[in-house]
PALUM-865393 format. One record per residue (C-alpha): x, y, z; residue in one letter. Coordinates in steps of 0.02 Angstrom, whole numbers, plus 32768, in hexadecimal, padded with zeros to 4 digits. Each point is the difference from the previous one (the first is absolute). Example, Ala and Ser with C-alpha at 12.3 -4.5 7.8 and 13.67 -1.06 7.14 Angstrom:
BEGIN
82677F1F8186a804580AC7FDFs
% end
This chain:
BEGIN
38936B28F70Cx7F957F607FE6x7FA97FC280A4x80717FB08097x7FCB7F5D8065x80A17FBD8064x80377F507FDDx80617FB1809Fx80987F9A7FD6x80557FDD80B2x80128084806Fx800E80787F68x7F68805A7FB5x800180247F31x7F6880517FACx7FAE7FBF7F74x804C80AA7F9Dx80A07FB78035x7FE67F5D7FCEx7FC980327F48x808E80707FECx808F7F898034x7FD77F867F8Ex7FF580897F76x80AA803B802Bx803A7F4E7FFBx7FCE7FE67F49x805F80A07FD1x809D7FD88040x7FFD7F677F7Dx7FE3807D7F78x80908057802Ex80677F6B801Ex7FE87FCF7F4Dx7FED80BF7FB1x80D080238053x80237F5E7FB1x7FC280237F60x803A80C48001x80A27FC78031x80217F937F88x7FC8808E7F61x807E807B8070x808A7F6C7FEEx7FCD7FF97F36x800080AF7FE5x80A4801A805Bx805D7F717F94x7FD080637F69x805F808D8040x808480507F91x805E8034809Ex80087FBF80B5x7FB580678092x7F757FF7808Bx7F80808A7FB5x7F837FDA7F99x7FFC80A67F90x7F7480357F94x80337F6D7F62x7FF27F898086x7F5880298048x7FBE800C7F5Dx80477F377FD9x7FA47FE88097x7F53801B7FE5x80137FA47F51x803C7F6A805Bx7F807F74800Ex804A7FC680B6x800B80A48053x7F45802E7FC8x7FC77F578035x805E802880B4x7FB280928006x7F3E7FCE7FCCx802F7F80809Dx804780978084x7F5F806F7FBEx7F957F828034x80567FF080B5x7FE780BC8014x7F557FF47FD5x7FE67F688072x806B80618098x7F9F809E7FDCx7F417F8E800Fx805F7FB080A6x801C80A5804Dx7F40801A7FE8x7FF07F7D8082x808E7FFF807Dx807680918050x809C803B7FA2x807A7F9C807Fx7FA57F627FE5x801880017F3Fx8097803D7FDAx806D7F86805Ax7FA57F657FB2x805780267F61x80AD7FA78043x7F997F517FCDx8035803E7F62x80DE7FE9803Ax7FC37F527FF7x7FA47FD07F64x807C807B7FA4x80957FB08057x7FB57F377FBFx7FE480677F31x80A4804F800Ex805F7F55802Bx7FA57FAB7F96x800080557F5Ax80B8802E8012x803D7F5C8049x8037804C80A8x80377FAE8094x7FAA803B809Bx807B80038085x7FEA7FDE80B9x803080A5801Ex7F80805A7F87x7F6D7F7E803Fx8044804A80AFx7FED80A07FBBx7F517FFF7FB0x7FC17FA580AFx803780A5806Fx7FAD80657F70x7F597FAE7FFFx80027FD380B7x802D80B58027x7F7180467FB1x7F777F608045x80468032809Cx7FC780BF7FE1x7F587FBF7FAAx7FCE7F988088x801A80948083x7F9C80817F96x7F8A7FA07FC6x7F927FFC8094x8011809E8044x8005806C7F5Cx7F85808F7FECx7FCE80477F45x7FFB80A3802Dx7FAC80927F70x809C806C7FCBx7FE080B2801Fx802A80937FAFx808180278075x80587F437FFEx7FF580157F47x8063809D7FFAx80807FC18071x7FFE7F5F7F87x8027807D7F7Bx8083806B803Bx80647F5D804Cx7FF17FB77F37x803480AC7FBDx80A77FE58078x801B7F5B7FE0x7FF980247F32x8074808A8024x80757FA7805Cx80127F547FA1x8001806D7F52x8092804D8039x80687F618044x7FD87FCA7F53x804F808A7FA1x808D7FE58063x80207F50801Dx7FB07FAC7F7Cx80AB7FBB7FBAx80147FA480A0x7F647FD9804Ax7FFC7F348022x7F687F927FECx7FD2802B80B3x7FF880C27FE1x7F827FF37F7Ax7F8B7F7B8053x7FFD806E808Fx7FDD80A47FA3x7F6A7F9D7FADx7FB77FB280A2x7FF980B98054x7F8B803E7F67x7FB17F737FF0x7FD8800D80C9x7F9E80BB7FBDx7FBA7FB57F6Bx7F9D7F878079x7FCB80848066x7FD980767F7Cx7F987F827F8Bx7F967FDA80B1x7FDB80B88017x7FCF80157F5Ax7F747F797FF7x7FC48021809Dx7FEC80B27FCEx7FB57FE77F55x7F7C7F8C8046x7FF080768085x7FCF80827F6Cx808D80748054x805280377F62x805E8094802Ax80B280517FF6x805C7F908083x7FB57F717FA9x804780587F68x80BD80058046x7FEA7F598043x7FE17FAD7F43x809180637FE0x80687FC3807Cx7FC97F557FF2x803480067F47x809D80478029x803A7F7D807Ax7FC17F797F90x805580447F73x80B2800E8066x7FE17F4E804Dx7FDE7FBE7F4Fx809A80387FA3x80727FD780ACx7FB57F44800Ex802E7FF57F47x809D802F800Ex80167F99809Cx7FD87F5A7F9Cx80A680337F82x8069800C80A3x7FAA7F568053x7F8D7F618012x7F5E80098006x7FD47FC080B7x80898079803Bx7F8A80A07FC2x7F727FB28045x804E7FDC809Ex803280B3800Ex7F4C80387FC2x7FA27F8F8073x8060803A809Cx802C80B97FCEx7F5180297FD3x7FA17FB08092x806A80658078x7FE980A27F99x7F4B7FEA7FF4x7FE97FC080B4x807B807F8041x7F8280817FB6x7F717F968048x802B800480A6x804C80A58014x7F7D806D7F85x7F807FB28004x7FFB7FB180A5x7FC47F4B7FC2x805C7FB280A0x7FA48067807Fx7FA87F618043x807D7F878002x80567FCF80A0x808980638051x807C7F5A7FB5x7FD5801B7F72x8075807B7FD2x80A27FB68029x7FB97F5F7FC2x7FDD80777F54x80D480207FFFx80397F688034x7FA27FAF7F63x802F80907F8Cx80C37FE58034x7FE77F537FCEx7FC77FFB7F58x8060809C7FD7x80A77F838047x7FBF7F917FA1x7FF9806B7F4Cx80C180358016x802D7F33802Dx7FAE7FE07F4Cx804C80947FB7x80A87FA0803Ax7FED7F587FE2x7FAB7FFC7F75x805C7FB67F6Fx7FBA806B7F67x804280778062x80A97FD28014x80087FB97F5Ex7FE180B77FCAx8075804E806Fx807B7F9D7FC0x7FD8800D7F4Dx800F80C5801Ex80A87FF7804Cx80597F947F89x
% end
């Protein structure tokens, strides 16, 4: 970790680590604003293309995809975010980050209406407010108080096992209810493995620079690439099913919670904050996630979807 002085801004107290790493985090989340936008809109143009309607993206698809000049700008764009949330987690704890990505609901939500002539509704602006305020809310708690904390070899292999059962579980909802599963289902299946891939990526620097290169380190590039690779393929099929600042909204929110959830209760980033902290931690979380499911319903790509699919 790079030297800490504190800087004093009211009655709070942020270290300089902090203050580097926010404004790295910041910068990312316009990357990803603009790399959904852009992925989305290949996804849209491969899908239009399709000989026969459906919500997978099967192997023909995929392969459209990477030869599609959009979606490989979009995701040039989202590989820079990672790399600029991955340098931001050099400098600040894993539940300062993380949430900072919902400034990306925004910008997306301004692109999306713009480029496809959309109407933002009261309802929807309502919407994206309890999102982003949700998660300020939660930033401006943790902040202060957080505490980045080495991950041991014991956190890590409760880190693991927790991944193995999540991979389990959502593969097998999947098999089953992948006919049905609604915008909502796949943003949320993303946002949990994104949540590891966070955690994992962290643990993984930390440890190479540490020169610990050993077998958990091993299963933890394995894991990392294995949540990646589900939360890839689910986001992507999440833009066929809806909007752009919808998935975002559901990836900014979902993953924050994952990856502060694991924070918090693994690796014990919270342990100074004050004893309001933690309601103050769920009252902030219920907002935002309210405010995902009010965009999920009011949104009028949405509906116009819905409606398409019923006819």
């Amino acid at each position: 970790m790079p030297p800490v002085l504190d800087i004093h801004i009211g009655t709070h107290v942020l270290n300089t680590a902090q203050a580097v790493g926010i404004p790295i985090a910041l910068v990312g989340a316009v990357f990803l604003a603009f790399g959904a936008q852009f992925q989305s809109r290949g996804v849209k143009q491969v899908e239009a293309a399709r000989a026969t309607a459906g919500t997978e993206l099967g192997g023909s698809e995929l392969l459209r995809l990477v030869r599609n000049r959009a979606w490989l700008l979009g995701t040039v764009m989202l590989g820079l975010a990672i790399v600029l949330q991955l340098t931001s987690l050099r400098f600040a704890a894993l539940i300062v980050v993380q949430p900072i990505g919902a400034i990306a609901l925004v910008v997306t939500t301004i692109l999306n209406a713009r480029l496809n002539h959309v109407r933002i509704h009261r309802k929807v602006v309502r919407a994206i407010i309890l999102c982003v305020g949700g998660v300020g809310i939660f930033v401006a708690v943790a902040a202060p108080s957080a505490t980045d904390t080495a991950i041991s070899d014991d956190d890590l292999r409760t880190i693991l096992v927790l991944l193995a059962v999540v991979l389990a579980v959502l593969g097998t909802l999947y098999a089953i209810y992948r006919t049905r599963m609604t915008p909502l289902a796949y943003i949320a299946g993303a946002g949990v493995l994104y949540g590891f891939v966070a955690t994992m990526a962290k643990t993984v620097i930390n440890r190479l620079i540490a020169g610990q290169f050993d077998w958990l380190t091993v299963l933890c590039v394995v894991g990392l690439l294995a949540a990646g690779a589900g939360g890839l393929y689910l986001v992507q099929t999440a833009y066929t099913v809806g909007p752009p600042d919808l998935v975002i909204a559901g990836l900014t929110v979902v993953d924050p919670i994952v990856a502060v959830g694991i924070g918090v209760l693994v690796l014990g980033e919270a342990q100074n904050a004050p004893w309001w902290a933690g309601p103050a931690f769920l009252v902030s979380g219920g907002i935002a996630v309210f405010g995902v499911f009010q965009l999920a319903r009011h949104h009028p790509q949405v509906g116009d979807r819905e409606a398409v699919e019923a006819a």
